[in-house]
C-alpha positions in Angstrom: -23.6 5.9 4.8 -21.8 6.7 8.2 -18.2 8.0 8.9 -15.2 5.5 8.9 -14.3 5.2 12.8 -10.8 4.8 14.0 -11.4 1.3 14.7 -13.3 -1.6 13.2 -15.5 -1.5 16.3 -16.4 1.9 15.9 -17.1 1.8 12.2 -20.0 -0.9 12.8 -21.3 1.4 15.9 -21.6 4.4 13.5 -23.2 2.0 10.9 -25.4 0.3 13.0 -26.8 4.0 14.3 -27.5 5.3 10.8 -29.0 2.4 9.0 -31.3 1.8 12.1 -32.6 5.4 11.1 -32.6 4.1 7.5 -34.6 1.2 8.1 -37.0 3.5 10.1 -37.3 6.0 7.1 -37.9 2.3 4.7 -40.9 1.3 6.9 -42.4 5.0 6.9 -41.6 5.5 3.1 -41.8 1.4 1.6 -38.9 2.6 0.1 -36.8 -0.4 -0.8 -33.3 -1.1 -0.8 -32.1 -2.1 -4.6 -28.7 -3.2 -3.4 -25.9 -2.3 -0.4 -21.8 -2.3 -1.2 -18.8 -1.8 0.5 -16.2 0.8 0.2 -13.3 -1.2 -0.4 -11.3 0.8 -2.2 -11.0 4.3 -0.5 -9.0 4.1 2.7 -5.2 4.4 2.3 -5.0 1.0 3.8 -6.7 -0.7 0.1 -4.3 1.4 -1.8 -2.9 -2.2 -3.2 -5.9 -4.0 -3.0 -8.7 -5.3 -1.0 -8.9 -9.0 -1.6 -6.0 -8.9 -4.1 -3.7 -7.0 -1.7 -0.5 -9.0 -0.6 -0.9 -8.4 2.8 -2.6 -10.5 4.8 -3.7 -8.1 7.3 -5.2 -5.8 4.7 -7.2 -9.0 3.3 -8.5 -9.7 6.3 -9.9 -6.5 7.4 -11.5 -6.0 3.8 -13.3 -9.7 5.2 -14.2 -8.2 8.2 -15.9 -5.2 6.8 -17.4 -7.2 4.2 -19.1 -9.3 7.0 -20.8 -6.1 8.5 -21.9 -5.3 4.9 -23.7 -8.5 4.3 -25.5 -7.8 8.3 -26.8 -4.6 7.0 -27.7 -5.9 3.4 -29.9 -8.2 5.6 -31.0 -5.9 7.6 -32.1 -3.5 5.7 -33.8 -6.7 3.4 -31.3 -5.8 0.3 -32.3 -7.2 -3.0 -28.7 -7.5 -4.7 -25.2 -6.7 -2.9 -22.4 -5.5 -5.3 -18.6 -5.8 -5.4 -16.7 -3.0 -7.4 -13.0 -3.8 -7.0 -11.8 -0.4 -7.7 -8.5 -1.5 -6.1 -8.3 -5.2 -7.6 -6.2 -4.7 -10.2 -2.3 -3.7 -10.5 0.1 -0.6 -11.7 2.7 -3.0 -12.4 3.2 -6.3 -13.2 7.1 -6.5 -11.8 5.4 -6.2 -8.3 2.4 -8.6 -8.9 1.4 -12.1 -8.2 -2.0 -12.1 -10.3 -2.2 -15.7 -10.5 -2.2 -15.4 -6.8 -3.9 -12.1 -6.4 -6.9 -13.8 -8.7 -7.0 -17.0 -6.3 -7.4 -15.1 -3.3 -10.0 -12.6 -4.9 -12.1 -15.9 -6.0 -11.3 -17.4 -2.3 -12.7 -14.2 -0.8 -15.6 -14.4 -3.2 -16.3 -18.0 -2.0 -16.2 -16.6 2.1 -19.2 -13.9 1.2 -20.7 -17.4 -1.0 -20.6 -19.0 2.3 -21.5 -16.1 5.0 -24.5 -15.1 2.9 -25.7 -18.9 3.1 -25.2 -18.6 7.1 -27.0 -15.8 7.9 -29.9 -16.5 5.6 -29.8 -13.3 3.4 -31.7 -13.7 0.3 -30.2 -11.1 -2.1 -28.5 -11.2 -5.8 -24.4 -10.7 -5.3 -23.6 -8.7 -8.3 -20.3 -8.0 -9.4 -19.5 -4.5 -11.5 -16.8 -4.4 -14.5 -14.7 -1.4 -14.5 -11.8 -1.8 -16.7 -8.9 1.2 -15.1 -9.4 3.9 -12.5 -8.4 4.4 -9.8 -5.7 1.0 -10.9 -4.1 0.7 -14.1 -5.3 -2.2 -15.2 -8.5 -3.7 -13.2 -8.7 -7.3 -13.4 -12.9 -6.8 -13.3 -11.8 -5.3 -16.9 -15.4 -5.9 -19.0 -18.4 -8.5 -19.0 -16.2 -11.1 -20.6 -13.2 -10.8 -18.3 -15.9 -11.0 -15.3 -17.5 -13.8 -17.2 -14.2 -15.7 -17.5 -13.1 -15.5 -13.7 -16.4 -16.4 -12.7 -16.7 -19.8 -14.2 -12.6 -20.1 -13.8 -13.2 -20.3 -10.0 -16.8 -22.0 -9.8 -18.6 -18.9 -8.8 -20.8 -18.4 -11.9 -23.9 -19.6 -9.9 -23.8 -17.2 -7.5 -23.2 -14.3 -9.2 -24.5 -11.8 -12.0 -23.5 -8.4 -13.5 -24.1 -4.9 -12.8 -23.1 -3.4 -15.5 -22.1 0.5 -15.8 -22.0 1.3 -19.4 -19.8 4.7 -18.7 -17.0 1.5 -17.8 -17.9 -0.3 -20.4 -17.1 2.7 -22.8 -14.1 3.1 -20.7 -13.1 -0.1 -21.5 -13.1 0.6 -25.5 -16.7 -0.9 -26.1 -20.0 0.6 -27.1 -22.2 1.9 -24.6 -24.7 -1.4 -24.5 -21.7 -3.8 -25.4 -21.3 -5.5 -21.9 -25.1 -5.4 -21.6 -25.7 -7.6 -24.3 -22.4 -9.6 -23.8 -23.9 -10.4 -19.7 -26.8 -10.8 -21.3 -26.5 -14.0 -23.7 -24.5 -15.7 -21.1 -27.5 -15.2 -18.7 -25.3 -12.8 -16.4 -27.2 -9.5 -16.8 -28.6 -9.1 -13.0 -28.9 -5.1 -13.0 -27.5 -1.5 -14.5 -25.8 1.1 -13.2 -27.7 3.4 -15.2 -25.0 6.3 -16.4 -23.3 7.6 -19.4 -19.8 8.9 -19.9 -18.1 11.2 -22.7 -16.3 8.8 -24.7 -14.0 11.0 -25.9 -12.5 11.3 -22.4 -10.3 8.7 -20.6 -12.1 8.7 -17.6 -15.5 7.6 -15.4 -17.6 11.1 -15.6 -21.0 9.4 -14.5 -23.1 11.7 -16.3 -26.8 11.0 -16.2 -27.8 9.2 -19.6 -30.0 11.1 -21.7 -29.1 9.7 -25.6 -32.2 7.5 -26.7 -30.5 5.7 -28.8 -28.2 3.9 -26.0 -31.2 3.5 -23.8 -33.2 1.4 -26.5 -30.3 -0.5 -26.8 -30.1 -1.8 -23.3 -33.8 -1.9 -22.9 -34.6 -4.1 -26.0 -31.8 -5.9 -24.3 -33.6 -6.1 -21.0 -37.0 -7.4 -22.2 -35.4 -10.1 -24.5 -33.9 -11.7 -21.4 -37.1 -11.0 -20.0 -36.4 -8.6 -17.2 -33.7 -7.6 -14.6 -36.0 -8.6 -11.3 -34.4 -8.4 -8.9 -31.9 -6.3 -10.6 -32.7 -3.0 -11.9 -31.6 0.5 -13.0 -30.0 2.6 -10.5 -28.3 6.2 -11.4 -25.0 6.7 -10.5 -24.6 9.7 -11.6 -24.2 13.4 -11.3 -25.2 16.7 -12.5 -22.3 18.7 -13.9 -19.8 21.1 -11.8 -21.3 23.7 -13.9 -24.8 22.7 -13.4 -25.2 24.7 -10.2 -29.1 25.3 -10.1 -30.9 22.9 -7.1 -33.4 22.7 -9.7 -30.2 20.8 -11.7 -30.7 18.1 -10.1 -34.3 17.4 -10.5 -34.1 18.0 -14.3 -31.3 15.5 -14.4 -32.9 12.6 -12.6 -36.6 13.0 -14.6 -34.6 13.5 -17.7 -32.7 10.4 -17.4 -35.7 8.2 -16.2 -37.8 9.9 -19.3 -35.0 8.5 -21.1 -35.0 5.2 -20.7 -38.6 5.4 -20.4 -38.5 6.3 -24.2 -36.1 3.8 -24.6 -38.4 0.9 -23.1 -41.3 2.1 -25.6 -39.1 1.9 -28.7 -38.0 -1.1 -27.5 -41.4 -2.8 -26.9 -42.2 -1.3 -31.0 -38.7 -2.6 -32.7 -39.8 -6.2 -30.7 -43.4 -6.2 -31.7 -43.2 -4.9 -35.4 -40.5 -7.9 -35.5 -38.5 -6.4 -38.7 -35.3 -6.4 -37.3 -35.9 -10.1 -35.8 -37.2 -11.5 -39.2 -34.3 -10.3 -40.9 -31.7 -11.6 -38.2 -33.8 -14.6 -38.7 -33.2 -15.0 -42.4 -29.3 -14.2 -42.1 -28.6 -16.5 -39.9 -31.2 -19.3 -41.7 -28.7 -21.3 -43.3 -28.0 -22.8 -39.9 -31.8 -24.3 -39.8 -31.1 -27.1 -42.0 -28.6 -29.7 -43.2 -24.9 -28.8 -42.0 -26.0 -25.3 -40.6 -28.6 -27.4 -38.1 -25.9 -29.7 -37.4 -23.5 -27.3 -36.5 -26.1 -25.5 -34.3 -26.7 -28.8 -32.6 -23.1 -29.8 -31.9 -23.0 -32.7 -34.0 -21.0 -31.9 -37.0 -17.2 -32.8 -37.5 -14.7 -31.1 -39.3 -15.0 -33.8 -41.6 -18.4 -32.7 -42.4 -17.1 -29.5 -43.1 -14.6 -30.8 -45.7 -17.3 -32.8 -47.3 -19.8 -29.7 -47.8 -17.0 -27.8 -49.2 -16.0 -30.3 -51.5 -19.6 -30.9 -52.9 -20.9 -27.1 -52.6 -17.2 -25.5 -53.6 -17.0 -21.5 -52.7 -19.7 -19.7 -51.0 -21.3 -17.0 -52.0 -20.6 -13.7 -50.9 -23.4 -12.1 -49.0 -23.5 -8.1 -47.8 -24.6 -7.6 -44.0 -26.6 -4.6 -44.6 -25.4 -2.9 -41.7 -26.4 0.5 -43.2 -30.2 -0.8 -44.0 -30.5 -2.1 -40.3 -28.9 0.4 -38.8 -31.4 3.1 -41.1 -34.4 0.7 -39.7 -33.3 0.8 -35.8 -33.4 5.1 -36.9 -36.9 4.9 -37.6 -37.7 3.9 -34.2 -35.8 6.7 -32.5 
């Protein structure tokens, strides 16, 4: 939002000049503030990481711009704060400490835990998987990863997702993969509503227009029964070649008509309830008898030896994927 000064000082005087306009333009307009971040990643001095970086010094300014970011988040009453660690990851591993590197991200996790409690801000802290780019290997990698670190180091309380799905194609997964994945675990706190060419090897944040992906994470979103105080955000942008001012207009209505669509398909594929009855009565055999005890936690593998040896082979059953996938069509 403001210029990088040339010292710490100066950076929080430009900041505190332009989001005092911004906070005047929110009170005129009610425009709210879906989330604030910091740019830890772009200044020469976060070339080897922000929290992860094995200097000290480097660390500690990352903390110290990190603490101005959570004064604005509250000043400007932010709903969710993100953390993209662009630079958290490593080129090589003949240079790195990542069980140390990993420590001291979590550690620096657990100051912003802390500082957010001090000063009272009442926001969602969101962190967004990004599996390479600009680092070679991120350690934020996908949902799982994310996921995985998070309950590691004891933070999976104060934390959620916000997933980009152009990263989570990036990271070899299908466009709504780490959507859903966030999702069941209950870590699905808002979308960084873009799309990316898949065929590509890197982040083109193009603005999503294929229906079919937007149903996806949108039949995802009402089954966990919202993404308040999450939401969808677009980072995106019109093409180089798209060089109309009009461009940009079309790309922003086209998107939100696009997961507008998506949310009414959704809402039909959940109400007509085919799809669900038929998930339903695949998975069935886990309603009763050893299928209920396994889905309770009670069964042993002693059980299972028993079943097997009174029941003998089980029967092979097809998954259909063509005649579901041909239903989920009729809806698009």
């Amino acid at each position: 939002m403001a210029p990088e000064g040339s010292t710490l000082k100066e950076s929080n005087m430009n900041l505190d000049e332009i989001t005092d306009l911004a906070l005047q333009l929110q009170k005129q307009t009610g425009v709210k503030v879906l989330w604030v971040t910091c740019n830890l990643f772009a200044h020469p001095r976060y070339m080897n990481g922000a929290a992860t970086n094995p200097d000290c010094h480097v660390l500690a300014y990352a903390g110290a711009q990190l603490k101005k970011g959570l004064d604005i988040a509250k000043k400007l009453g932010a709903e969710n704060f993100v953390f993209w660690g662009g630079r958290e990851g490593f080129l090589s591993m003949h240079n790195t400490d990542v069980s140390a590197e990993l420590k001291h991200m979590a550690n620096f996790f657990k100051m912003a835990v802390k500082y957010k409690e001090k000063i009272g801000l009442k926001c969602q802290f969101l962190i967004e998987p990004k599996p390479k780019e600009p680092c070679r290997h991120q350690y934020d990698y996908d949902a799982m990863s994310v996921i995985g670190f998070l309950k590691h180091f004891g933070l999976e309380n104060h934390f959620k997702l916000n997933i980009e799905p152009n990263h989570t194609t990036l990271a070899g997964h299908s466009y709504e993969h780490d959507v859903v994945m966030a999702s069941v675990f209950g870590m699905l706190g808002s979308v960084d509503a873009n799309t990316g060419s898949p065929d590509l090897g890197w982040d083109t944040d193009q603005f999503p227009m294929d229906i079919r992906n937007t149903t996806m994470v949108m039949k995802t979103v009402i089954e966990q029964g919202g993404l308040q105080p999450g939401g969808l955000n677009f980072d995106a942008k019109v093409r180089r070649e798209s060089t109309d001012l009009e461009d940009l207009f079309i790309a922003h209505i086209g998107a939100m008509d696009t997961f507008a669509r998506g949310l009414r398909n959704a809402v039909r594929i959940i109400e007509d309830g085919i799809i669900t009855d038929k998930l339903k009565e695949r998975y069935s055999s886990f309603s009763h008898g050893l299928g209920q005890k396994v889905e309770d936690g009670s069964a042993t593998l002693e059980d299972m030896e028993d079943y097997i040896q009174q029941n003998g082979e089980p029967n092979v059953t097809s998954g259909k994927q063509e005649k579901y996938e041909s239903i989920f069509n009729h809806y698009i």
